[in-house]
C-alpha positions in Angstrom: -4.7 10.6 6.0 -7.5 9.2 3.8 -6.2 5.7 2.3 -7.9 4.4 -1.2 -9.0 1.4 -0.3 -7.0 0.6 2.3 -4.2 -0.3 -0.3 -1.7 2.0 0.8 -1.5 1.5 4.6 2.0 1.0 5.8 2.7 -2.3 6.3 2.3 -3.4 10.6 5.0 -6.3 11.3 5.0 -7.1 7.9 1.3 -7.2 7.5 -0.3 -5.9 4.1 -3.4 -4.5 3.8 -5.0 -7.5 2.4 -3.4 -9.5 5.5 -5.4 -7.6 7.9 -8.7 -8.0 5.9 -8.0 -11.5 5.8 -7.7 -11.9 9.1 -11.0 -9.5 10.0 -13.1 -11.0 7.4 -13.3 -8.0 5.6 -14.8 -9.2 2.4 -15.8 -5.9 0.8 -11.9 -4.7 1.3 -10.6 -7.6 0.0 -12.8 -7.0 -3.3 -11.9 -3.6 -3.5 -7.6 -4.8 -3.0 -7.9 -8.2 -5.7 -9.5 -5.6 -7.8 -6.2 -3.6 -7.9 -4.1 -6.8 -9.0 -2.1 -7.1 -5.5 0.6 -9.7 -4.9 -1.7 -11.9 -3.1 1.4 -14.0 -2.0 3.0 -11.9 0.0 4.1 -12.6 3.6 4.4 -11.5 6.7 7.0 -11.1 9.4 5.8 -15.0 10.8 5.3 -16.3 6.7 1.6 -16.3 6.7 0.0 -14.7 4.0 -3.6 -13.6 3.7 -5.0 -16.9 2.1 -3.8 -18.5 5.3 -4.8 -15.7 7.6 -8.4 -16.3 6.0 -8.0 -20.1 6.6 -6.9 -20.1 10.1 -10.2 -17.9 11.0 -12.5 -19.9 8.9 -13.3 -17.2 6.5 -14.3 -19.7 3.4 -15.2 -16.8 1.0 -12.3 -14.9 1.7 -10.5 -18.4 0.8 -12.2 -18.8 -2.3 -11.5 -15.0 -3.4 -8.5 -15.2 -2.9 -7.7 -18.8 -4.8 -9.8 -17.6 -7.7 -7.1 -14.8 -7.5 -4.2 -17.1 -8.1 -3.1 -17.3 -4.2 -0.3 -19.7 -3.5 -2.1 -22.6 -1.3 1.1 -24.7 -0.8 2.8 -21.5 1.0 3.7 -22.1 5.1 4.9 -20.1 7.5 8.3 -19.7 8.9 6.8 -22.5 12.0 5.8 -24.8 8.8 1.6 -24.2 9.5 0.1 -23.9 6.0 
């Protein structure tokens, strides 16, 4: 099945499409999602979100794209890493 922008995949342990381009660096998905005006606060099964999927792999633009978006920076996950 051919997926628009990766926005509709089903969701793996909780993980969003935006999530799993967070976490791969996948800067030209995540423009393509932010342009859709996505919940960029959502979280998965563990409580990390993409912003902190992007921070924990040192993605800084994904950071920024994400902020400038209006993610949640003060959000941790369920073990209290933020």
């Amino acid at each position: 099945m051919d997926y628009p922008c990766k926005s509709c995949l089903p969701r793996h342990h909780g993980m969003t499409s935006l999530m799993i381009a967070a976490r791969d660096g996948d800067v030209q998905t995540i423009h393509c999602l932010l342009n859709q005006n996505i919940n960029v606060d959502l979280q998965d099964d563990r409580g990390y979100t993409a912003l902190l999927y992007a921070c924990r792999d040192g993605y800084n633009q994904i950071v920024r794209l994400l902020l400038d978006a209006g993610a949640n920076p003060t959000l941790s996950t369920k073990f209290g890493y933020c």
